[in-house]
Backbone as CSV, one residue per row, in Angstrom:
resi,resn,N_x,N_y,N_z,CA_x,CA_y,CA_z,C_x,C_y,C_z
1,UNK,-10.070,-38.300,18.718,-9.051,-37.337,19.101,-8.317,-36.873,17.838
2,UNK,-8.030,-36.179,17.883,-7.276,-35.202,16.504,-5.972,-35.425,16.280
3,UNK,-5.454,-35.400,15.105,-3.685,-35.712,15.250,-3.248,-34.425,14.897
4,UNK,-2.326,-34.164,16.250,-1.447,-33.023,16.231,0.041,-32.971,15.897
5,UNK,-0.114,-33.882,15.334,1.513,-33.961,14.569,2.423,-33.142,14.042
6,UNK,1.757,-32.402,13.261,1.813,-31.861,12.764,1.428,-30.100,12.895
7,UNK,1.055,-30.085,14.848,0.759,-28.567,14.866,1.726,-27.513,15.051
8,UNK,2.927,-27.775,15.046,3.982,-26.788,15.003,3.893,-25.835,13.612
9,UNK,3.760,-27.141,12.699,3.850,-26.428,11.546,5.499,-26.713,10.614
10,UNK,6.178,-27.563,11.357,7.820,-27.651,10.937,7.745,-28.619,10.141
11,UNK,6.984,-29.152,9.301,6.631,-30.256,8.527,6.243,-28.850,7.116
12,UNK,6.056,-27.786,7.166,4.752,-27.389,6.522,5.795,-26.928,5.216
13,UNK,6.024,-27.160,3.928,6.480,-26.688,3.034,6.484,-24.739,2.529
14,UNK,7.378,-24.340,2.589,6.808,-22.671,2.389,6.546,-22.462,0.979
15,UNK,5.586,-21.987,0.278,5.538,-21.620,-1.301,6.225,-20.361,-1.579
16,UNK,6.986,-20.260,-2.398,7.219,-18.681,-2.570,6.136,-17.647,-2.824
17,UNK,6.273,-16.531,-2.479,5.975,-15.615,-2.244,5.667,-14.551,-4.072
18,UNK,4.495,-14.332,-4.870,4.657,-13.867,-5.979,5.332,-12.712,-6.468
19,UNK,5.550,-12.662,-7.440,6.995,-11.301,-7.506,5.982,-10.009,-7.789
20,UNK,6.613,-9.073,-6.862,5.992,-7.887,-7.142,5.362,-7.447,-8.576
21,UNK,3.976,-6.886,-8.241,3.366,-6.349,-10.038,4.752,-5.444,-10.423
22,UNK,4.642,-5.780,-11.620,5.782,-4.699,-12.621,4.939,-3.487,-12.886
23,UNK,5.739,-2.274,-12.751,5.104,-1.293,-13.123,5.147,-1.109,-15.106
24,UNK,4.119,-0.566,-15.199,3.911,-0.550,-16.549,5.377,0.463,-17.114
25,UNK,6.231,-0.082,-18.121,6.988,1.097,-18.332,6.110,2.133,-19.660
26,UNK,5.057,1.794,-19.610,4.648,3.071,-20.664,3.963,4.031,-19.950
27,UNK,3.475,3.190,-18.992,3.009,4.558,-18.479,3.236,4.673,-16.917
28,UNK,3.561,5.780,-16.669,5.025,5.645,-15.010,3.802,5.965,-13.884
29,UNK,4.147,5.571,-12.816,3.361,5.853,-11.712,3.004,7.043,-11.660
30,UNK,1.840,7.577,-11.045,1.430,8.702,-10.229,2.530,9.019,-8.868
31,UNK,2.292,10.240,-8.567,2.933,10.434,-7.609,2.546,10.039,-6.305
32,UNK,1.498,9.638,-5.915,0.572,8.659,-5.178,0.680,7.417,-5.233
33,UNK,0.848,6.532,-6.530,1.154,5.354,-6.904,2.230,5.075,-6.196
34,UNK,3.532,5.552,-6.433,4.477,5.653,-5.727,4.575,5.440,-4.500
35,UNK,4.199,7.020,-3.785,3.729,7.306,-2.747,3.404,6.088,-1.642
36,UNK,2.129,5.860,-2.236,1.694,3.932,-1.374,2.412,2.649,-1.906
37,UNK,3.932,2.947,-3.126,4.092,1.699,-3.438,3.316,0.425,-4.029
38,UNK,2.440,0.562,-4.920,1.228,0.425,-5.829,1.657,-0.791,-6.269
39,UNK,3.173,-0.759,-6.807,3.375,-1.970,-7.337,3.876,-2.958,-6.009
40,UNK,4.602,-3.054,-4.858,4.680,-4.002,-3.943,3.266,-4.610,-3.206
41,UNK,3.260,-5.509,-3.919,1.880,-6.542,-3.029,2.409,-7.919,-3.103
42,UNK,3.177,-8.392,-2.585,3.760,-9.877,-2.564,3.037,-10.529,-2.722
43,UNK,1.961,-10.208,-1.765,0.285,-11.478,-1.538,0.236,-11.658,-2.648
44,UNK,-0.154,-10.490,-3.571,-0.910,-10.684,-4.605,-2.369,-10.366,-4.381
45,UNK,-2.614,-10.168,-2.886,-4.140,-9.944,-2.537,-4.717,-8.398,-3.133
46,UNK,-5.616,-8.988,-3.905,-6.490,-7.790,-4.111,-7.054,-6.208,-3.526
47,UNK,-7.257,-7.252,-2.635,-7.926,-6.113,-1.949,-6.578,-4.853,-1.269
48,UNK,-5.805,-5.682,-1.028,-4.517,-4.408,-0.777,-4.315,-3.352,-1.954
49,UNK,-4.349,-4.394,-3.444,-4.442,-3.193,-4.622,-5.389,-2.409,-4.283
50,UNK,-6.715,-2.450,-3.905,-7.777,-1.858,-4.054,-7.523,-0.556,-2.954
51,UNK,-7.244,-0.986,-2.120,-6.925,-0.299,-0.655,-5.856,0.946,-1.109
52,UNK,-4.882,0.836,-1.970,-3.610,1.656,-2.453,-3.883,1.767,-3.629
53,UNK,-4.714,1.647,-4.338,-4.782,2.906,-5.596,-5.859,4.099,-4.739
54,UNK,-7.158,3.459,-3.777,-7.940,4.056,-3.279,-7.011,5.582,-2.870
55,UNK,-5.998,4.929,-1.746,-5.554,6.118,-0.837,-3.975,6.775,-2.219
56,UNK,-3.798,6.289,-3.206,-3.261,6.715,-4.135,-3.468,7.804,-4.874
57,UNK,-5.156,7.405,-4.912,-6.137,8.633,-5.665,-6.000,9.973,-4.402
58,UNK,-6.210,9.429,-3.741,-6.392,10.838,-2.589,-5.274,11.506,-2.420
59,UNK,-3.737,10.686,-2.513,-2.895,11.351,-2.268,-2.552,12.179,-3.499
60,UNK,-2.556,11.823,-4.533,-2.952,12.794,-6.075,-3.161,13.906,-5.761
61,UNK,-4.526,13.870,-5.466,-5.904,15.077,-5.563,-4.981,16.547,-4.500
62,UNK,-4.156,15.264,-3.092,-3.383,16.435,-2.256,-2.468,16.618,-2.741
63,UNK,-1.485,15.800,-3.579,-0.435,16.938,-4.538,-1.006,17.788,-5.287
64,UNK,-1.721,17.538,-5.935,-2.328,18.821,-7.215,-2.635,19.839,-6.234
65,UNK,-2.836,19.283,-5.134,-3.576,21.093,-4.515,-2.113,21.858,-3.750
66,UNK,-1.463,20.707,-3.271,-0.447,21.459,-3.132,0.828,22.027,-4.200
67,UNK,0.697,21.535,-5.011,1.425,22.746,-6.404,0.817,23.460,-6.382
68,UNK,-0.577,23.818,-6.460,-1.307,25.158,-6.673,-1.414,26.091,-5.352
69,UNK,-1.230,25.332,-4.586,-1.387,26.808,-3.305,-0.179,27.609,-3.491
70,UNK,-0.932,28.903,-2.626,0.262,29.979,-3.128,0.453,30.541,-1.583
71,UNK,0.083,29.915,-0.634,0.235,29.755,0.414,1.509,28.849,1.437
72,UNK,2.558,28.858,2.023,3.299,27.983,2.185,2.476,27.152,3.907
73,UNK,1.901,27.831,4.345,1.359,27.082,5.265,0.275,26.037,4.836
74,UNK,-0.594,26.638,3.892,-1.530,26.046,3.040,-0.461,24.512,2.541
75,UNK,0.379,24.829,2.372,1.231,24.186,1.265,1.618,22.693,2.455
76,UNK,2.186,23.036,3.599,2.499,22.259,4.475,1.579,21.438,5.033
77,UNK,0.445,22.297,5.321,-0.537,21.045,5.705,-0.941,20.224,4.328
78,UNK,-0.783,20.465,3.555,-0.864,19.321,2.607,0.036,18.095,2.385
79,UNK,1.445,18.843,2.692,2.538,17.951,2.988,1.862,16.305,4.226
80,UNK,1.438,17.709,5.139,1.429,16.596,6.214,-0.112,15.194,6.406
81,UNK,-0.846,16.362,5.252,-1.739,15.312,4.866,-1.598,14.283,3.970
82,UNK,-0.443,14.587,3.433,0.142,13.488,2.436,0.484,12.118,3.156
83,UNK,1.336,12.849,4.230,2.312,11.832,5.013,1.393,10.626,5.827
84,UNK,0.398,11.572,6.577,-0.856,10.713,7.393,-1.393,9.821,6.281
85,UNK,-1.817,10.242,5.108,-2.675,9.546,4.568,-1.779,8.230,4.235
86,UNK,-0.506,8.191,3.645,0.721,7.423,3.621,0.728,6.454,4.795
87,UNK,0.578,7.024,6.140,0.986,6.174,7.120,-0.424,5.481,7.276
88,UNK,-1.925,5.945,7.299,-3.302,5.279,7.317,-2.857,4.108,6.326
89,UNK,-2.490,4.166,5.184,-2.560,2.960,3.618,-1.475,2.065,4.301
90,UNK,-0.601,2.194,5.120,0.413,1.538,5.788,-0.274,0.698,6.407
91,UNK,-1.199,1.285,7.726,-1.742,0.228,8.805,-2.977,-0.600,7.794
92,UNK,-3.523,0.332,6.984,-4.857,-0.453,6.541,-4.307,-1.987,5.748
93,UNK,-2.974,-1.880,4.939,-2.330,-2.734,4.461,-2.608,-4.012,5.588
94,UNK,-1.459,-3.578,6.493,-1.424,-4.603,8.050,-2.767,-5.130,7.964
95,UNK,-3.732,-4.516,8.109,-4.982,-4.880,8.906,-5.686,-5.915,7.922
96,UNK,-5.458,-5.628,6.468,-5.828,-6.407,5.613,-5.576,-7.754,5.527
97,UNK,-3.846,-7.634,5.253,-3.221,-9.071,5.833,-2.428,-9.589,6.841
98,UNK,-3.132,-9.298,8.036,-3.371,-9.412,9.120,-3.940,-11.337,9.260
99,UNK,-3.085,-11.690,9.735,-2.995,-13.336,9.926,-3.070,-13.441,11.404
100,UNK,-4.513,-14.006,11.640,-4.423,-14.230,13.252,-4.408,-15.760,13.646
């Protein structure tokens, strides 16, 4: 039989939590970097970096296009593709470290 003594977990010591990456001060975030918050990863898990420079890059590529349109509707749906893509790097975060 198994010892459950210990299955609450109120025994279990907490480790702290690693301090956010520092952003480089020589060279300043992208506006995307930002954007997804590039430097907050407490985990430290990788793959969340990987996940938010990914949707970092994309959100880039949709600012540059939106300075250049000369369109303001053009201009807005870029806005709002900014925002979605922002809120997708949000859940994909969750889903990553996602503790079941």
């Amino acid at each position: 039989m198994a010892d459950d003594t210990n299955a609450g977990g109120s025994d279990t010591v907490q480790q702290p939590l690693p301090a956010p990456i520092p952003a480089d001060p020589v060279v300043p975030l992208t506006y995307g970097e930002k954007a997804v918050g590039l430097s907050f990863n407490p985990s430290g898990d990788q793959n969340v970096t990987d996940a938010k420079k990914s949707y970092a890059a994309i959100i880039d590529q949709l600012d540059a296009a939106r300075k250049l349109a000369d369109n303001s509707e053009v201009a807005r749906m870029l806005s709002v593709a900014i925002t979605e893509a922002q809120t997708s790097q949000m859940w994909a975060v969750k889903a990553i470290t996602w503790k079941a």
